[in-house]
Backbone as CSV, one residue per row, in Angstrom:
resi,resn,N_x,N_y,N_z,CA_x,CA_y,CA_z,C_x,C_y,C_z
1,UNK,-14.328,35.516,0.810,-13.451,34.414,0.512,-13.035,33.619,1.755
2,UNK,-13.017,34.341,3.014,-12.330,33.601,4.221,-13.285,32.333,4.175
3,UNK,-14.482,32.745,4.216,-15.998,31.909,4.784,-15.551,30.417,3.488
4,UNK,-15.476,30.262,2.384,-15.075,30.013,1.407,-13.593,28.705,2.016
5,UNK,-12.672,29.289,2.074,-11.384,28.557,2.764,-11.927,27.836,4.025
6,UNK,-12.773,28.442,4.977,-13.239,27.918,6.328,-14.202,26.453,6.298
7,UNK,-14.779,26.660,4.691,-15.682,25.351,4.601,-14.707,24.429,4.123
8,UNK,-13.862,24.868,2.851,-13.027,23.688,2.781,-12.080,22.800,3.457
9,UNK,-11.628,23.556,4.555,-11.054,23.296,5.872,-12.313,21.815,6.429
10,UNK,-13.357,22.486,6.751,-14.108,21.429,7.454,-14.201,20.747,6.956
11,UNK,-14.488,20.916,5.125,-15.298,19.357,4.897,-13.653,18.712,4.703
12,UNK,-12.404,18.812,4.881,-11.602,18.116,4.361,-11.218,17.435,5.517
13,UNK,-11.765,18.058,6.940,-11.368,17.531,8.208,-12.589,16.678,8.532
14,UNK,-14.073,17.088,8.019,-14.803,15.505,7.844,-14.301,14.554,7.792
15,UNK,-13.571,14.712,6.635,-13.380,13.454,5.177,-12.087,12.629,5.944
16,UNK,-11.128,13.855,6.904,-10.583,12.566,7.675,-10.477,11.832,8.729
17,UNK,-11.853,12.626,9.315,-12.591,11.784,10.404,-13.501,10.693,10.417
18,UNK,-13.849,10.768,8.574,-14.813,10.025,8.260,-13.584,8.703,8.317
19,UNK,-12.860,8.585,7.614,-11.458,7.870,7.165,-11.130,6.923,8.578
20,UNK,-11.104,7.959,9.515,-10.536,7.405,10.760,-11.466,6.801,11.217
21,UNK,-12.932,7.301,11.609,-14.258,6.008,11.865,-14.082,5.013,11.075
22,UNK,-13.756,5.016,10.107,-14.544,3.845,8.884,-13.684,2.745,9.591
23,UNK,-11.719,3.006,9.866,-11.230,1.892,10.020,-11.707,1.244,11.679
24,UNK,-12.269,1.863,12.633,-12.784,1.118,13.648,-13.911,-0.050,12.877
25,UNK,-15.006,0.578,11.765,-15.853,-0.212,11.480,-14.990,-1.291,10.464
26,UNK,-14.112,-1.330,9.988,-13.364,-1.817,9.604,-12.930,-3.367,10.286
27,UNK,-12.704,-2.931,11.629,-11.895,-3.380,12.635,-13.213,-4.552,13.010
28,UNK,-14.403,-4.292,13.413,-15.236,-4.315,14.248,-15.877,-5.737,13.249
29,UNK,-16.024,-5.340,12.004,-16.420,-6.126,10.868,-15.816,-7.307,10.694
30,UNK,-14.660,-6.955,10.719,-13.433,-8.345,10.524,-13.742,-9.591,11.916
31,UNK,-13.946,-8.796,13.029,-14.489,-9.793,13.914,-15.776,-10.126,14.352
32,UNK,-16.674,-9.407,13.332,-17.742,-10.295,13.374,-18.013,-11.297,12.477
33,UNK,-16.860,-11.135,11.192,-17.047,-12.404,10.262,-16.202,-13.214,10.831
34,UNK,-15.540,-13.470,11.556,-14.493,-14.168,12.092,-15.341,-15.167,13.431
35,UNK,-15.964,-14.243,14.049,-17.039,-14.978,14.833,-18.437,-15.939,13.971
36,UNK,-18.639,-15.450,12.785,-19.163,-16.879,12.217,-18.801,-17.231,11.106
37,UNK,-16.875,-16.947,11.236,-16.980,-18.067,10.700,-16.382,-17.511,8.603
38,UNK,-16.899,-16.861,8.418,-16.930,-16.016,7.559,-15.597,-15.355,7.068
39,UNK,-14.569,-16.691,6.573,-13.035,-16.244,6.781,-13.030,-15.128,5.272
40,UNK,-13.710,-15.813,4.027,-12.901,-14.859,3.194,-13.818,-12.862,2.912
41,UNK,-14.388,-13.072,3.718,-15.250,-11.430,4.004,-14.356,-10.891,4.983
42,UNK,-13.845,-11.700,6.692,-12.577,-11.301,7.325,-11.246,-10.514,5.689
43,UNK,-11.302,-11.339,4.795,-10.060,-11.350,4.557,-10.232,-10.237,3.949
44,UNK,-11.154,-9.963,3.103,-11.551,-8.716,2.267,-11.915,-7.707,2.945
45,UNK,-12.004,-7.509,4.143,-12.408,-6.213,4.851,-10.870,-5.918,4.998
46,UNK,-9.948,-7.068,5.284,-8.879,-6.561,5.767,-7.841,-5.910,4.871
47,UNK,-8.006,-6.447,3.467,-7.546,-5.295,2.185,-7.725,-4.400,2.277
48,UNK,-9.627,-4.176,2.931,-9.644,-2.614,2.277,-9.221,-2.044,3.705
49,UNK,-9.397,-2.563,5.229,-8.354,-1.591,5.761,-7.253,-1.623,5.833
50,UNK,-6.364,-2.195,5.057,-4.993,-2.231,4.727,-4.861,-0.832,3.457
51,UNK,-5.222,-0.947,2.864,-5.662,0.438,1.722,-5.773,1.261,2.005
52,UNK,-6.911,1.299,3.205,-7.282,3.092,4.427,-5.726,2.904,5.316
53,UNK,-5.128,2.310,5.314,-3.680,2.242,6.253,-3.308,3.425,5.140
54,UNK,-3.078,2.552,4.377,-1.569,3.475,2.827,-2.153,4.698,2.916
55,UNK,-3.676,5.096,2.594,-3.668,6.358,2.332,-3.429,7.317,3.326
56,UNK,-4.068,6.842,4.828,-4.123,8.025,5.610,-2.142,7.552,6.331
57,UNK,-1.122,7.580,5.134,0.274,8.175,5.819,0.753,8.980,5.716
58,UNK,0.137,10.086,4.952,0.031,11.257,4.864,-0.085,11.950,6.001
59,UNK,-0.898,11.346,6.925,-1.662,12.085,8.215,-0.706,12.608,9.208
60,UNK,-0.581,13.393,10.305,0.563,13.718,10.961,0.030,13.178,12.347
61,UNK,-0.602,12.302,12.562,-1.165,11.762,13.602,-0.433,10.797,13.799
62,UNK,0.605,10.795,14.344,1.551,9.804,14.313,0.701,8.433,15.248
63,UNK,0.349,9.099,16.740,-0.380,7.581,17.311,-1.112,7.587,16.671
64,UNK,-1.880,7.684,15.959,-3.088,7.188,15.228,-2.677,6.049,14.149
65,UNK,-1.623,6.533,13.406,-0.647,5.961,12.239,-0.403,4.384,13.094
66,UNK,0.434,4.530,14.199,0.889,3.493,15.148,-0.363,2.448,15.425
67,UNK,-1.161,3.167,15.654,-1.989,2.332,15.805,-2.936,1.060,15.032
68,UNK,-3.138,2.121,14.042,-3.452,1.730,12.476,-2.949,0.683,12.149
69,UNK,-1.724,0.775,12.221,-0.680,-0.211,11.498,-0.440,-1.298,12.621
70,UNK,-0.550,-1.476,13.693,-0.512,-2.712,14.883,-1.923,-3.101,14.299
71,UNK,-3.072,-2.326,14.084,-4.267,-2.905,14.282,-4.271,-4.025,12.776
72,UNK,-3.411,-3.472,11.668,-3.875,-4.398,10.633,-3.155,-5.624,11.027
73,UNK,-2.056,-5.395,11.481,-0.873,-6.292,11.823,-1.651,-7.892,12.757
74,UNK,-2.468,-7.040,13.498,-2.978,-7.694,14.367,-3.769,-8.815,13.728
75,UNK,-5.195,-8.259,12.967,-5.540,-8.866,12.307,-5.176,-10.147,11.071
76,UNK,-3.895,-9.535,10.711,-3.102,-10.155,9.647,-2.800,-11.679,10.245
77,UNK,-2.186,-11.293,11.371,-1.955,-12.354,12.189,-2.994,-13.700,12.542
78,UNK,-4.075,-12.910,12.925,-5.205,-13.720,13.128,-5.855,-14.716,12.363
79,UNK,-6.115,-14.035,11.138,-6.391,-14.557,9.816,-5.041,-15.587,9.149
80,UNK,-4.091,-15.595,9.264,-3.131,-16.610,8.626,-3.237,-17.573,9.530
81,UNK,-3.568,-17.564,10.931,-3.012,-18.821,11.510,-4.456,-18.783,11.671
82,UNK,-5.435,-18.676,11.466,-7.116,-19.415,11.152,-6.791,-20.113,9.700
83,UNK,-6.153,-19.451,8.532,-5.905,-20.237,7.393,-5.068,-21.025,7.496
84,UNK,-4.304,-20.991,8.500,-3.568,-22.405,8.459,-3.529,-23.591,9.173
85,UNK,-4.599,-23.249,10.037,-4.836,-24.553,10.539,-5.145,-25.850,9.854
């Protein structure tokens, strides 16, 4: 049974490493549609990492959390004053 508990451990610590990569590609995406140009794919990447924000607050990674949340912020920012020009 230990061997059993030891896998579910990993794959659940995959799943939130996978979580935590995705929002760099997240990140990375938003400014390459932004570089051509490509405002409402910017805008929709930025839902869904606004979504990977909510879920991973669960996490006890507090800088990570901090970060997370400046990084959408950041973006948020970017994108309204490109839409409002």
């Amino acid at each position: 049974m230990p061997l059993h508990s030891n896998l579910g451990n990993r794959v659940r610590l995959c799943l939130k490493r996978k979580k935590n990569l995705l929002y760099f590609v997240y990140s990375d995406n938003i400014q390459q549609y932004l570089m051509t140009n490509n405002v409402p794919e910017a805008a929709s990447t930025l839902v869904s990492m606004a979504e990977l924000d909510i879920k991973l607050q669960e996490s006890s990674c507090t800088h990570l959390l901090g970060f997370m949340r400046a990084t959408v912020k950041f973006w948020h920012k970017i994108l309204k004053d490109k839409l409002t020009r």
